[in-house]
TORKOL-4160 file (C-alpha; in steps of 0.2 Angstrom, whole numbers, padded with zeros to 4 digits, m for minus):
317
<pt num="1" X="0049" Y="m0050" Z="m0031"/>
<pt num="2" X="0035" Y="m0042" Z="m0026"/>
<pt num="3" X="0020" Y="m0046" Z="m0039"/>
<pt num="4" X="0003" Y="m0048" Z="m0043"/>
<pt num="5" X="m0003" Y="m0029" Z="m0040"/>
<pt num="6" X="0007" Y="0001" Z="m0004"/>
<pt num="7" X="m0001" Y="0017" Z="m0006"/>
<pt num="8" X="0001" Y="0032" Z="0004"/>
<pt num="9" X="m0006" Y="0028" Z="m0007"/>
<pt num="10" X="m0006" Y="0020" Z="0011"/>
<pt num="11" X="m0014" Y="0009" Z="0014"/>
<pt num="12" X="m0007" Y="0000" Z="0010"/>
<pt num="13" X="m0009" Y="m0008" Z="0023"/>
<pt num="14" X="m0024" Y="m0009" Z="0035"/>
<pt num="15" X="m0037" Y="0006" Z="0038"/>
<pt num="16" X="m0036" Y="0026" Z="0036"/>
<pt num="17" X="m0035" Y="0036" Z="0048"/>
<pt num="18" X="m0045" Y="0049" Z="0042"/>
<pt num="19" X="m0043" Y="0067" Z="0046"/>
<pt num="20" X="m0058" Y="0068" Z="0055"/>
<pt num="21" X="m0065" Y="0066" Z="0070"/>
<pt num="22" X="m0057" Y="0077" Z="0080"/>
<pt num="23" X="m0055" Y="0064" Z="0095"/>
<pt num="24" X="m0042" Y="0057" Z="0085"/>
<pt num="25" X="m0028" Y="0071" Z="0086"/>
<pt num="26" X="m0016" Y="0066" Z="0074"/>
<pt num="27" X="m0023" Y="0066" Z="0054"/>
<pt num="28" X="m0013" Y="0050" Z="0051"/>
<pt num="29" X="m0017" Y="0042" Z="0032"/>
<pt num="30" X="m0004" Y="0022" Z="0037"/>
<pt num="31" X="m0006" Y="0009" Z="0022"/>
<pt num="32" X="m0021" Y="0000" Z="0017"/>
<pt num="33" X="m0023" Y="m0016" Z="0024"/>
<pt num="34" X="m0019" Y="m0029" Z="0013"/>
<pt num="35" X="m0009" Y="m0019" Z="0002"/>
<pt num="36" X="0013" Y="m0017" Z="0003"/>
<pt num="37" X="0011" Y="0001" Z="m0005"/>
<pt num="38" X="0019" Y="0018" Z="0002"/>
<pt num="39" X="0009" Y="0023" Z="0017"/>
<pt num="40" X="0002" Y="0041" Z="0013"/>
<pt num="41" X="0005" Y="0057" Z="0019"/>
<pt num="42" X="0004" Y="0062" Z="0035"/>
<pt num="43" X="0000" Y="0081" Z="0042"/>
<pt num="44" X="0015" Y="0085" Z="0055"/>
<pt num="45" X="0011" Y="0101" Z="0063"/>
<pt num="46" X="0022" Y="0110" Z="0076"/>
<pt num="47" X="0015" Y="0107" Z="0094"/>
<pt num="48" X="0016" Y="0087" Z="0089"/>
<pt num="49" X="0024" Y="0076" Z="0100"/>
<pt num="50" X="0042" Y="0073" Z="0095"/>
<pt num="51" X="0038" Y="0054" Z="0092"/>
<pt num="52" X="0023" Y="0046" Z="0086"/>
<pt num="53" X="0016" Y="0029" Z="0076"/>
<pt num="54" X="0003" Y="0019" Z="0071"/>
<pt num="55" X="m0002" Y="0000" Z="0066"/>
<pt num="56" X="m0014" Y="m0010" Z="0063"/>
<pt num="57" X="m0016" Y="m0028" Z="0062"/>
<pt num="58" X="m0030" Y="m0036" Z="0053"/>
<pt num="59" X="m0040" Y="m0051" Z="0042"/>
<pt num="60" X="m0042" Y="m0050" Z="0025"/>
<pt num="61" X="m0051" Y="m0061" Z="0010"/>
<pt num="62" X="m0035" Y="m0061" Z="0000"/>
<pt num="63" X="m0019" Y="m0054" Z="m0002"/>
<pt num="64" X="m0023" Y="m0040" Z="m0016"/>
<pt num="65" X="m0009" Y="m0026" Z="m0022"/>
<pt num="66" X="m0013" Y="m0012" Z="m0036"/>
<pt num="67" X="m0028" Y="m0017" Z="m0039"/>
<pt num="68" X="m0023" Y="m0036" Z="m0045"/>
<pt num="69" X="m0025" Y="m0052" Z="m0032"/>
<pt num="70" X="m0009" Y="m0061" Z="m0027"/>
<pt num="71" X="m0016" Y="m0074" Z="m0016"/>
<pt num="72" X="m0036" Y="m0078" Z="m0017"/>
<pt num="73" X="m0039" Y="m0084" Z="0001"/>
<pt num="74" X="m0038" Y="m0077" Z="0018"/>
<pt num="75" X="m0022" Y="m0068" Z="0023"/>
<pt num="76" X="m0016" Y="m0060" Z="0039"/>
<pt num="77" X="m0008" Y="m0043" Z="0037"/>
<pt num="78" X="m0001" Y="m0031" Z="0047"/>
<pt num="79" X="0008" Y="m0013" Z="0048"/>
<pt num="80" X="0017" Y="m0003" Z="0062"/>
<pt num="81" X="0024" Y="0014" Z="0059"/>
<pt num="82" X="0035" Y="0026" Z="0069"/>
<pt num="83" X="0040" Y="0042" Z="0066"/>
<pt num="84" X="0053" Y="0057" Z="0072"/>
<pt num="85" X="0045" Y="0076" Z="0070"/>
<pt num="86" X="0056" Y="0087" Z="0063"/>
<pt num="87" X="0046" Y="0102" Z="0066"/>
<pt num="88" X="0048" Y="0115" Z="0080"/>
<pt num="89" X="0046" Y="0132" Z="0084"/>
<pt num="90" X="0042" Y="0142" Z="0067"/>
<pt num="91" X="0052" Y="0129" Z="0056"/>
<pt num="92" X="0043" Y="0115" Z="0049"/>
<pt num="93" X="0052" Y="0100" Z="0040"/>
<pt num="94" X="0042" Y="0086" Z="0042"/>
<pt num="95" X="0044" Y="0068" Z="0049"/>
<pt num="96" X="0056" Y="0055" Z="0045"/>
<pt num="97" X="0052" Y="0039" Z="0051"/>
<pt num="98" X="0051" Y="0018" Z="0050"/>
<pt num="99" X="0040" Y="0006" Z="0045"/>
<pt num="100" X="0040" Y="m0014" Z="0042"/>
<pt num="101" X="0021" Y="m0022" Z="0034"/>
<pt num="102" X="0020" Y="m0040" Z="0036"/>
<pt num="103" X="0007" Y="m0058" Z="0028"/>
<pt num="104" X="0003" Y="m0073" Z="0033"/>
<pt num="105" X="m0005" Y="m0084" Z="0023"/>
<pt num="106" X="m0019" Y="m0093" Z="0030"/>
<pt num="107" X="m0020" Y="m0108" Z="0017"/>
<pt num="108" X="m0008" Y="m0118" Z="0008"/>
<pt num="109" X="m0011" Y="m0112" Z="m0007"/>
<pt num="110" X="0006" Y="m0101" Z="m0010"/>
<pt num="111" X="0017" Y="m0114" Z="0000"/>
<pt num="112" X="0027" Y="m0118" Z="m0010"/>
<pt num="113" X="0035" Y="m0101" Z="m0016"/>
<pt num="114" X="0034" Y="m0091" Z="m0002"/>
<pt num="115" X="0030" Y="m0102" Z="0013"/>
<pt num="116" X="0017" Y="m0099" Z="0028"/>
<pt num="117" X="0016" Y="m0090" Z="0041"/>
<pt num="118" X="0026" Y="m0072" Z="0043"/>
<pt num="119" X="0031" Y="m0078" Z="0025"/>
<pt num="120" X="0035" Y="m0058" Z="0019"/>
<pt num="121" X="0039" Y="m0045" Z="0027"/>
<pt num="122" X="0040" Y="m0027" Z="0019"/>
<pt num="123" X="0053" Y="m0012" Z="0029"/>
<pt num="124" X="0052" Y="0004" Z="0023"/>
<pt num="125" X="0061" Y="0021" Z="0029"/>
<pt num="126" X="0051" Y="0037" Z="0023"/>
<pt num="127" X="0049" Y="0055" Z="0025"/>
<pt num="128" X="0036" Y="0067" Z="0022"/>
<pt num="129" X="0029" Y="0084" Z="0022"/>
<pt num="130" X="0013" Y="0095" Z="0021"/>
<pt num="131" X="0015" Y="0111" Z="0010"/>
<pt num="132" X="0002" Y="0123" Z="0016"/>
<pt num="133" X="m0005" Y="0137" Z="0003"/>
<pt num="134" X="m0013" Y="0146" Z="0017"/>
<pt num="135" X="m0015" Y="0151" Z="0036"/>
<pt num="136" X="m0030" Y="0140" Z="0040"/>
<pt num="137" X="m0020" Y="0124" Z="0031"/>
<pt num="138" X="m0035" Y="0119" Z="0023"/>
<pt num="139" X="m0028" Y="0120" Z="0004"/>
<pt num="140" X="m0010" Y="0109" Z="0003"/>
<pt num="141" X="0000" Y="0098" Z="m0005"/>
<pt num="142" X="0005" Y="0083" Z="0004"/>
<pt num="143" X="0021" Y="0073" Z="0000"/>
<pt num="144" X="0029" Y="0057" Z="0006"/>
<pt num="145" X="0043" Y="0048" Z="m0003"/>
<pt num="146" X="0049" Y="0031" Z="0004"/>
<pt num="147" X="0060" Y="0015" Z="0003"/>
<pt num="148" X="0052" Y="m0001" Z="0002"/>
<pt num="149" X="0063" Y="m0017" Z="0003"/>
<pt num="150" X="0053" Y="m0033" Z="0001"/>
<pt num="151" X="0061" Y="m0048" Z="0011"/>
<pt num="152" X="0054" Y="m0068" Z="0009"/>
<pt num="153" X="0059" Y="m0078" Z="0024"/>
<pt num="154" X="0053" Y="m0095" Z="0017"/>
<pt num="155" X="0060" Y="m0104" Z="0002"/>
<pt num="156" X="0060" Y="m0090" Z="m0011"/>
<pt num="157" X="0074" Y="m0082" Z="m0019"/>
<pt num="158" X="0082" Y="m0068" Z="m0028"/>
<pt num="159" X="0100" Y="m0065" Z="m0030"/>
<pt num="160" X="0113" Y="m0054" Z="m0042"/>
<pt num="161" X="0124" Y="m0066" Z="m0054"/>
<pt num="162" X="0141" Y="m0060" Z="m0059"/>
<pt num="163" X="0132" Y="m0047" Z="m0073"/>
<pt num="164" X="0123" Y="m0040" Z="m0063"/>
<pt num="165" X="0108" Y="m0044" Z="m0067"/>
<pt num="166" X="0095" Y="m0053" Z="m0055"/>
<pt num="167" X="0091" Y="m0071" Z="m0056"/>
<pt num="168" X="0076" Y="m0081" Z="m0048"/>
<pt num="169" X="0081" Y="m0096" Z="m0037"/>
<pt num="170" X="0076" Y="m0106" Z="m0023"/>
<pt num="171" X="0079" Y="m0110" Z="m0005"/>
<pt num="172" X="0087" Y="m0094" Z="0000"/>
<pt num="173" X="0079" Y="m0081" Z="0010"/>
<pt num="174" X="0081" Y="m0064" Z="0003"/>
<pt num="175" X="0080" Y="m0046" Z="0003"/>
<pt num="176" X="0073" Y="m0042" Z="m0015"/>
<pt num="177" X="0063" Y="m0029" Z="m0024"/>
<pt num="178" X="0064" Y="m0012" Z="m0018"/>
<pt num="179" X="0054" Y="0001" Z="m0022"/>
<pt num="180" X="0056" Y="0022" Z="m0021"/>
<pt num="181" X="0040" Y="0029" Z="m0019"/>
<pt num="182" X="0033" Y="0046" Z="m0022"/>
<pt num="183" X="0017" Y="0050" Z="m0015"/>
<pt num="184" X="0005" Y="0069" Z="m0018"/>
<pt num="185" X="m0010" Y="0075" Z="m0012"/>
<pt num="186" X="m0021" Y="0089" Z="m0015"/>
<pt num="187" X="m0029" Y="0094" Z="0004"/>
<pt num="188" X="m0042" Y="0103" Z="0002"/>
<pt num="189" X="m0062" Y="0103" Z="0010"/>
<pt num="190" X="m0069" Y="0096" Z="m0004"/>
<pt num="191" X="m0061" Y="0079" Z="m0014"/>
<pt num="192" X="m0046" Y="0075" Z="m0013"/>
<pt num="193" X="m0035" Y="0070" Z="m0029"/>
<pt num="194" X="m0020" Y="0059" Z="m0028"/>
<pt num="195" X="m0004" Y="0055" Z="m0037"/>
<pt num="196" X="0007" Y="0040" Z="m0033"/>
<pt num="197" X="0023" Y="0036" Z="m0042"/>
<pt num="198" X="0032" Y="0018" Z="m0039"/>
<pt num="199" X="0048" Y="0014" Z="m0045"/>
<pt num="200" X="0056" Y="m0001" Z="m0044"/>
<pt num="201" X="0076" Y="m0001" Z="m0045"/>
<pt num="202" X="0082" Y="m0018" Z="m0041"/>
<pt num="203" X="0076" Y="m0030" Z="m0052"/>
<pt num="204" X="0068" Y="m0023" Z="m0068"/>
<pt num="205" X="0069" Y="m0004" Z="m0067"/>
<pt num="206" X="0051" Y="m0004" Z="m0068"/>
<pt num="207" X="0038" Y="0011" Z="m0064"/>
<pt num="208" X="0021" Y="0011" Z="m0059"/>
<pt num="209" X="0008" Y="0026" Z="m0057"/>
<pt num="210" X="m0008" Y="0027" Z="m0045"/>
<pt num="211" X="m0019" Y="0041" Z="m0049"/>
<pt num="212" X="m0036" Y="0043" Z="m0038"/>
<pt num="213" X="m0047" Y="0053" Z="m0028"/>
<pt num="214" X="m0053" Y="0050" Z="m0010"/>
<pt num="215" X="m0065" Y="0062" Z="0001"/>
<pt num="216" X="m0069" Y="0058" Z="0021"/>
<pt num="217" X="m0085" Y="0059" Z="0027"/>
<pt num="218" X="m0090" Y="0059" Z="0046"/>
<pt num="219" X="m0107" Y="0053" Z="0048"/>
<pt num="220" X="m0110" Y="0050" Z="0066"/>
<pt num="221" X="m0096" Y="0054" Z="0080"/>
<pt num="222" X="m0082" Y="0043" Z="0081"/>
<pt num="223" X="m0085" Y="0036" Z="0062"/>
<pt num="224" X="m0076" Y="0042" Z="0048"/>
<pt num="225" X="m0078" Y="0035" Z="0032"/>
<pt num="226" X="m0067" Y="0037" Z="0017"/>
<pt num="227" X="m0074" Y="0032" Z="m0002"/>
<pt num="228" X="m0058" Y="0032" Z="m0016"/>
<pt num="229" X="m0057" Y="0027" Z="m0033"/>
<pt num="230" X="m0039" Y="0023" Z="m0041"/>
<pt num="231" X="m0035" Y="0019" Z="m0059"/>
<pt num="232" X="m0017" Y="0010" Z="m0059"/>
<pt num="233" X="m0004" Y="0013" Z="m0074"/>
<pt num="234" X="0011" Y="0001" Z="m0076"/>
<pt num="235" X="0024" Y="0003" Z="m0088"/>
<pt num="236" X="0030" Y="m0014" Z="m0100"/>
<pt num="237" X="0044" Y="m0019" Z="m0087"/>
<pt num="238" X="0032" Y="m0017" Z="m0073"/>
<pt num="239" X="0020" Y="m0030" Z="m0082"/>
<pt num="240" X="0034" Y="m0042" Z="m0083"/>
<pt num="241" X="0035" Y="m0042" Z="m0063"/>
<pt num="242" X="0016" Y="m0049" Z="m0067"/>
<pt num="243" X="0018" Y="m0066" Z="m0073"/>
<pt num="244" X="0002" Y="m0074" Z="m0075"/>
<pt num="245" X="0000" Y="m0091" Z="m0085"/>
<pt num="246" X="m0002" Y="m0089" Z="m0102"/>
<pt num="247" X="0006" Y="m0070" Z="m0102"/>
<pt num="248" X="0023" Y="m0073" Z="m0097"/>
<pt num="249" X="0032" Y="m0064" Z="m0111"/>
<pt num="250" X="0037" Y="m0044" Z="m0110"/>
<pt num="251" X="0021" Y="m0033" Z="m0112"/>
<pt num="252" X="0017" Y="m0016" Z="m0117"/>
<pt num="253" X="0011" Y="m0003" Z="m0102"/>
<pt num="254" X="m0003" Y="0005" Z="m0102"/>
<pt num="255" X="m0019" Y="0007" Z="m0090"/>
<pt num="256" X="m0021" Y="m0011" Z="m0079"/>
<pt num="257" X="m0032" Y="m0009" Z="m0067"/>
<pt num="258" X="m0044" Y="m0001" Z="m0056"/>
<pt num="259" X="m0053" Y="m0001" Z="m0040"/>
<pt num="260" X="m0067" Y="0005" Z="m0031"/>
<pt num="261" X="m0073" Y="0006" Z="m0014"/>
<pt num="262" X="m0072" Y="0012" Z="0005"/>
<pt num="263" X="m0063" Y="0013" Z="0020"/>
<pt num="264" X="m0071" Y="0015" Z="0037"/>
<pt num="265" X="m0065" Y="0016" Z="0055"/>
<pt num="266" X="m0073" Y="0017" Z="0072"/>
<pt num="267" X="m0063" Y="0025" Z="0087"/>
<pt num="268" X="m0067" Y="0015" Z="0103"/>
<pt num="269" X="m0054" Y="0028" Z="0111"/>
<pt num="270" X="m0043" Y="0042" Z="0107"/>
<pt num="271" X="m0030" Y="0027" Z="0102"/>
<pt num="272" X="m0038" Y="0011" Z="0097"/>
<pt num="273" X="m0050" Y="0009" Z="0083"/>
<pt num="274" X="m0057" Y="m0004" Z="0072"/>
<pt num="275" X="m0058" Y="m0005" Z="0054"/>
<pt num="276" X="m0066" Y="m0012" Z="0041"/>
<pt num="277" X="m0065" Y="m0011" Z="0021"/>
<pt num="278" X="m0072" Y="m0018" Z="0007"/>
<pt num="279" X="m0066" Y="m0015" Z="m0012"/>
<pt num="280" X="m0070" Y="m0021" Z="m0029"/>
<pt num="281" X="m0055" Y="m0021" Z="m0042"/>
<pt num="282" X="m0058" Y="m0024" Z="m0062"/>
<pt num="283" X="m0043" Y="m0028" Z="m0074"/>
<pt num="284" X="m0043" Y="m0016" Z="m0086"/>
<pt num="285" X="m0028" Y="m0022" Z="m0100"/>
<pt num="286" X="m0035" Y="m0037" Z="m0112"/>
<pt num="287" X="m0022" Y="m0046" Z="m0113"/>
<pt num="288" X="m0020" Y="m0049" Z="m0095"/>
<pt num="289" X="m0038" Y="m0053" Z="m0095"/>
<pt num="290" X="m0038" Y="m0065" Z="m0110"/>
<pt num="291" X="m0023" Y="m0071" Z="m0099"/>
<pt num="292" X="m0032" Y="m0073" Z="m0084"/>
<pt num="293" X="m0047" Y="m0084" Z="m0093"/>
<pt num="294" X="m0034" Y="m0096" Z="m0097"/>
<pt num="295" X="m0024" Y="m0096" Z="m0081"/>
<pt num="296" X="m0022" Y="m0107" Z="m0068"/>
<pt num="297" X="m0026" Y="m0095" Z="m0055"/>
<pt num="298" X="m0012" Y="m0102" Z="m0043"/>
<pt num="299" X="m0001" Y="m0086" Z="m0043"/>
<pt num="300" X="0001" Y="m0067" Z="m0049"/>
<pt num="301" X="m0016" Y="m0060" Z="m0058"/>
<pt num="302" X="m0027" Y="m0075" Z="m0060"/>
<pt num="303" X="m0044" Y="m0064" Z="m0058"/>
<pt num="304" X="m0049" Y="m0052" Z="m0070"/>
<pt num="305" X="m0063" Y="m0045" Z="m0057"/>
<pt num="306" X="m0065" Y="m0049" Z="m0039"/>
<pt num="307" X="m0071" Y="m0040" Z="m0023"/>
<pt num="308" X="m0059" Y="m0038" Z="m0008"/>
<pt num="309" X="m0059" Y="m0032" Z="0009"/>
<pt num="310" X="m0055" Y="m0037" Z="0028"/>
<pt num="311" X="m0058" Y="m0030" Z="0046"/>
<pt num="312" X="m0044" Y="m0025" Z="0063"/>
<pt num="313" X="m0040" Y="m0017" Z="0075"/>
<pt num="314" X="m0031" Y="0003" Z="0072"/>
<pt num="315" X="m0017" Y="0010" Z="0087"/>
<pt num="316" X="m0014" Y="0026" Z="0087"/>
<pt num="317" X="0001" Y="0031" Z="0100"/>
């Protein structure tokens, strides 16, 4: 089960491509690194290729999600993204495409539940779409809603007992969580709120909101930096996917974290960047901070406030 807490919403895994410079043809937005949440929108626009992706590979100072730290120490993760136009000639629907986000662990310390290397991998299918309000398509609405199974290779288990219900085992590898994400974006020249609405369905009918604003700058050519703030909302059955020692029983929802910081990416050609990013996440929810002072910080939520960030490579192609 997927714990802690891919945007657009992104991210969620490695860099942002942002939407400028114009060396980069595509406005692509894949997953922040780090991070197994729905990659964002991305702008189709006829005269795209008919297929297209992304990836990004990259090293990170912990494996953090939603704005809470799974893992404290050094992870490997990854994204790659392909997608199918669906737009040509005056109609415009779209893209529908695959994806498949992936860690590795680069300590011991989450052995035991989840194994090492290559120890989750994340594939999604999605589709998306940029709802213009005008001719210049400055002033939009971006949406992207996708399917996100979560799959343990390494001694960790989920399966369905004979009610129905899900039941936690080990030594079986498994296909577990998934998640239907919605994600919104206001384009616009200016700032650029956000809306993204998780609902898990498998295990514990849980739902989880990101709400945030974002804003790329291009300070020098071939630079693009992106500054973002997100608040994160879970409701009471999404906290129980957070088990954290001493807070293990059901909780109310409410506002649980929120996090702070930038994304940068530096094209060395039209296809392959490098990226860096650095963020610092706070715990809002008192009981999961009063939770985390007495924890033993070997699993799901251990840190009430902690920086985070890691460096890559980007493809574009």
């Amino acid at each position: 089960m997927k714990r802690v807490v891919l945007a657009v919403a992104a991210a969620v895994a490695g860099f942002v491509y942002a939407e400028e410079p114009k060396a980069m043809p595509r406005k692509v937005e894949p997953p922040k690194g780090g991070e197994a949440e729905v990659a964002a929108p991305v702008i189709v626009e006829r005269g795209d290729p008919l297929f297209w992706g992304f990836g990004n590979y990259g090293i990170y100072s912990g494996y953090q999600l939603y704005g809470s730290l799974l893992n404290s120490e050094p992870t490997l993760q990854g994204y790659l993204e392909a997608n199918f136009n669906l737009s040509w000639n005056q109609w415009e629907f779209g893209y529908l495409g695959i994806g498949v986000w992936s860690n590795t662990d680069l300590t011991d310390k989450r052995r035991d539940l989840y194994g090492k290397a290559f120890n989750e991998w994340d594939p999604n299918i999605h589709w998306g779409k940029t709802f213009w309000f005008d001719d210049d398509r400055k002033w939009g609405l971006d949406y992207r809603t996708t399917f996100v199974w979560y799959y343990y290779p390494h001694g960790r288990g989920h399966d369905r007992n004979t009610h129905g219900k899900s039941h936690f085992q080990y030594g079986h590898d498994t296909m577990t969580t998934m998640d239907w994400n919605h994600y919104f974006e206001f384009k616009n020249p200016y700032l650029n709120p956000f809306v993204n609405w998780v609902h898990e369905y498998h295990e514990n009918k849980a739902n989880l909101w990101e709400m945030g604003m974002k804003r790329t700058f291009v300070p020098i050519d071939k630079l693009s930096i992106t500054p973002q703030m997100v608040w994160t909302y879970r409701s009471h059955r999404y906290n129980w996917c957070f088990p954290t020692a001493g807070w293990t029983e059901v909780h109310g929802s409410g506002f649980a974290t929120t996090k702070i910081g930038v994304d940068a990416l530096y094209e060395i050609t039209p296809n392959i960047g490098i990226f860096a990013k650095v963020y610092w996440c706070h715990v809002y929810d008192h009981s999961l901070r009063a939770a985390a002072e007495h924890g033993s910080g070997g699993d799901y939520g251990q840190y009430k406030d902690f920086a985070w960030g890691g460096v890559g490579i980007a493809v574009k192609f």
